[in-house]
NUMAR-472588 format. One record per residue: residue in one letter; x negated, y negated, z negated of N, C-alpha, C in turn. Coordinates in steps of 0.1 Angstrom, whole numbers, plus 5000, padded with zeros to 4 digits. Layout:
N
aXYZXYZXYZ;...
This chain:
197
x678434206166677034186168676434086158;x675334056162674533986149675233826152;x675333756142675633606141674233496136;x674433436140673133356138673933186132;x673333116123673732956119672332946117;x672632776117671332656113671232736098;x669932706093669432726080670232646063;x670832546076671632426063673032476064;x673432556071674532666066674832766061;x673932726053673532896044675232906035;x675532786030676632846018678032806029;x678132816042679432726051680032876053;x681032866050682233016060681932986078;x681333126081681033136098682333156101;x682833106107684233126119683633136132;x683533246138683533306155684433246160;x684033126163684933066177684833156187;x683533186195683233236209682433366202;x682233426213681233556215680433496225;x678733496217678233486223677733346231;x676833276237676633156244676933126261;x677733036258678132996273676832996283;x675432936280674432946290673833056289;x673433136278672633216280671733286289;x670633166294669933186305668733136299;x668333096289666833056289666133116284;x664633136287664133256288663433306278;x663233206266662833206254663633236243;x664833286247665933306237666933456234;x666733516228667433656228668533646217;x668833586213669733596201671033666212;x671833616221672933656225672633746239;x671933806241671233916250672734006251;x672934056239673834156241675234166239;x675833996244677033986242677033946256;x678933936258678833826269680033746266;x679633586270680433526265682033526261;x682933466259684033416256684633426243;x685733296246686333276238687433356227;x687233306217688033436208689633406205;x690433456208692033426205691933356197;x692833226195693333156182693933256171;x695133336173695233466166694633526160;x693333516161692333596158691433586149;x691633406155690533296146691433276128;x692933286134694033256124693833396109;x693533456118693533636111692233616102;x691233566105689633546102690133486089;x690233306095690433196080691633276071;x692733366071693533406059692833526052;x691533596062691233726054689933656044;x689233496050688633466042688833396031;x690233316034691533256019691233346009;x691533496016691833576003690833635997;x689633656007688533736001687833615989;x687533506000686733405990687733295983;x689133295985689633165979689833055988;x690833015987690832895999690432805996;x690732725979689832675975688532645978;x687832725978686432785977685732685991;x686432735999685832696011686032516013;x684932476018684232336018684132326035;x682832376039682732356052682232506062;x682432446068682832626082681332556092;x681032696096680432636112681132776116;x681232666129682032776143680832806149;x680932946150679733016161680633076172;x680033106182678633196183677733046193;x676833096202675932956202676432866208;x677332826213678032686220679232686221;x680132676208681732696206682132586209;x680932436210681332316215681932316227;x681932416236682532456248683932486252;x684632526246685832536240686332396244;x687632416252688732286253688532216242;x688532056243688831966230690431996225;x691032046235692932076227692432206216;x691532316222691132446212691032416201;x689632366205688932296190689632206179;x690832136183691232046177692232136167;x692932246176693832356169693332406154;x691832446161691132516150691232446139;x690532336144690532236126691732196122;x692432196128693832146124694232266114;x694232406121694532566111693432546098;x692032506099691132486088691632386078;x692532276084692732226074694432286063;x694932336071696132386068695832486058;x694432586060694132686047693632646041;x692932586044691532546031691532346023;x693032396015692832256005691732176006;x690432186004688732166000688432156014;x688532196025687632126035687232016040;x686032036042685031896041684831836059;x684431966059683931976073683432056082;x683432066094682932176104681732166114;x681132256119680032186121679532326139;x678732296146679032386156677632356165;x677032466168676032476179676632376194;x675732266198676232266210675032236220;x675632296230674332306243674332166248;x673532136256673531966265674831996274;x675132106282676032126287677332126281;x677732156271678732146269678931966261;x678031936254677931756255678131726266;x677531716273677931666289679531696294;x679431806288681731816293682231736285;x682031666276683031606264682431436270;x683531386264683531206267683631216250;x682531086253682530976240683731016229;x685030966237686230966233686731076223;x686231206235686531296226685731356215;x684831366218683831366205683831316192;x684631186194685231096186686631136178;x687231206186688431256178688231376177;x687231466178686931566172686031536156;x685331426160684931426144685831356137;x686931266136687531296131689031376122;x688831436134689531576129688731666123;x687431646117686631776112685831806116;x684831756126683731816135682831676134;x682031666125681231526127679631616125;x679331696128678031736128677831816138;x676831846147676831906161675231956160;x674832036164673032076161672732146173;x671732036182671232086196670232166199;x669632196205668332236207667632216222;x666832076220666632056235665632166233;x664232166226662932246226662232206231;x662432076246661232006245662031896253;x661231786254661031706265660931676275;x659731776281659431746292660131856302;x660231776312661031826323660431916329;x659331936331658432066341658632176328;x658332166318658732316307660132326305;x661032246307662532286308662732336316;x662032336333662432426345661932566342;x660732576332660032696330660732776319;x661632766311662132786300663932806303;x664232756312665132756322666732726318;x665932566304667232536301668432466309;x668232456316669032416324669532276330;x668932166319669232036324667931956322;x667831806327666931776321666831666309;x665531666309665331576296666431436293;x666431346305667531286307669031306305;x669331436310670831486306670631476292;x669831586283669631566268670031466263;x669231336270669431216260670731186258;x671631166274672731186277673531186269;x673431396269674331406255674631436242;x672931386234672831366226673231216222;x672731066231673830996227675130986224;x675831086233677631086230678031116218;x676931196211677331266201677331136191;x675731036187675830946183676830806185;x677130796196677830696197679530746195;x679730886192680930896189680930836169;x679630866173679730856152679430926146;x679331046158678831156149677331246146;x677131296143675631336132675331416143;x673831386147673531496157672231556150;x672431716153670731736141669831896157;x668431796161668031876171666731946169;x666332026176665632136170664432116183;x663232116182662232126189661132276187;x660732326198659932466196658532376196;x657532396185656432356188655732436199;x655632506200654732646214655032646226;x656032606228657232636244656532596254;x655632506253654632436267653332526262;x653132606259652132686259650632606255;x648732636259648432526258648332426270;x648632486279648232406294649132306290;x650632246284651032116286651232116271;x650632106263651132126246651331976244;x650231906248650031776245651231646255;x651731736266652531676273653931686270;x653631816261655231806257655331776240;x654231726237654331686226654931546226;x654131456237654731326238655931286241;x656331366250657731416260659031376247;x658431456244659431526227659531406218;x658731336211658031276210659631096213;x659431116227660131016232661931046233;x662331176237663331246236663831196226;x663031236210664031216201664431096196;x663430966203663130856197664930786205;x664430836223665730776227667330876222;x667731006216668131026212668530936197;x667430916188667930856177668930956169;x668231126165669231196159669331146148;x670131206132670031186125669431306113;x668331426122667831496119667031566130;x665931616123665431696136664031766129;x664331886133663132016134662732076140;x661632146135660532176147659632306140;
C-alpha cells in the first residue's frame, strides 16, 4: 500500500517496521484506512535492509525511518534488534528516525527512550494537531493535551529530538482561536526541538 514519511525524509531508506498505525481512529486522517495494523517479521525486515545493501549500496545508506505510522509501538527488545541489524548492514548509518503516537510515548519509560536513542533512534515526529482538549475529543485522538505533553517530554528528557506537527484548521472556526492558544501552550510545555504547522 501507499507509504507515507515526514517531508525531512525525503533522501532516508523507508524500512516497514509495521503495516499500517496502531491507533488508526482519528477522524481527520486516511493515510492508513486501508491497512490493518501489525507488526512485520524481523525476517522480513532482514530481507528489506540486504535487498536495499544491494540495490542502493550499503554504504550509501545514512539514515532510515521506520514506517508505517507508529513503529514506535513495537517492543523496546524489537526495536532495539532492528537497529542493531541497521547497524550490522549499513557501515554509514547515522540514524533512525520513526512516527510516534502519544500512545505509544506513553508505553515507553524515559529509560527506554534513552537506550533507544542511543542505539539509533534519537529523532521521533508526533503529531498532536492541537491543544485543546474539546477538539481532541472531536478529532478523536485519543488522549489528552496533557498526556501529549507527557509524552512528548519523555522523548526530550530522554535526550532525544522530538519534531511535532500541528493542523492549522482542525478546530474549524467556532474554536480556531482556542486552539490556537491551546497549541500555542502545548508546544511551549513540550519544548520540541521542531515543529510545523
Amino acid at each position: 500500500g501507499k507509504i507515507y514519511r515526514p517531508p525531512s525524509e525525503a533522501d532516508s531508506l523507508i524500512l516497514q517496521a509495521t503495516i499500517g498505525c496502531s491507533w488508526n481512529r482519528c477522524s481527520y486522517c486516511a493515510m492508513y484506512l486501508d491497512k490493518r495494523f501489525k507488526p512485520r517479521p524481523l525476517d522480513e525486515l532482514k530481507e528489506d535492509m540486504d535487498l536495499a545493501a544491494s540495490y542502493l549500496g550499503a554504504e550509501s545508506v545514512r539514515r532510515v525511518f521506520l514506517a508505517d505510522g507508529d513503529a514506535l509501538i513495537l517492543r523496546t527488545a524489537r526495536l532495539l534488534e532492528i537497529l542493531r541489524e541497521l547497524r550490522a548492514r549499513f557501515p554509514n548509518f547515522q540514524r533512525a528516525s520513526v512516527y510516534a503516537s502519544p500512545q505509544s510515548l506513553l508505553s515507553k519509560s524515559v529509560a527506554e527512550l534513552a537506550e533507544l536513542k542511543s542505539a539509533g533512534l534519537p529523532l521521533h515526529y508526533m503529531g498532536p494537531e492541537t491543544g485543546h482538549d474539546e477538539v481532541l475529543k472531536r478529532i478523536e485522538k485519543g488522549v489528552s493535551a496533557g498526556e501529549m505533553v507527557e509524552g512528548g517530554r519523555r522523548v526530550t528528557d530522554a535526550g532525544a529530538k522530538l519534531s511535532v506537527n500541528l493542523l492549522l484548521g482542525i478546530a474549524g472556526t467556532e474554536l480556531s482561536h482556542e486552539h490556537a492558544v491551546a497549541s500555542g501552550r502545548l508546544v511551549s510545555e513540550m519544548d520540541p526541538q521542531y515543529v510545523s504547522a
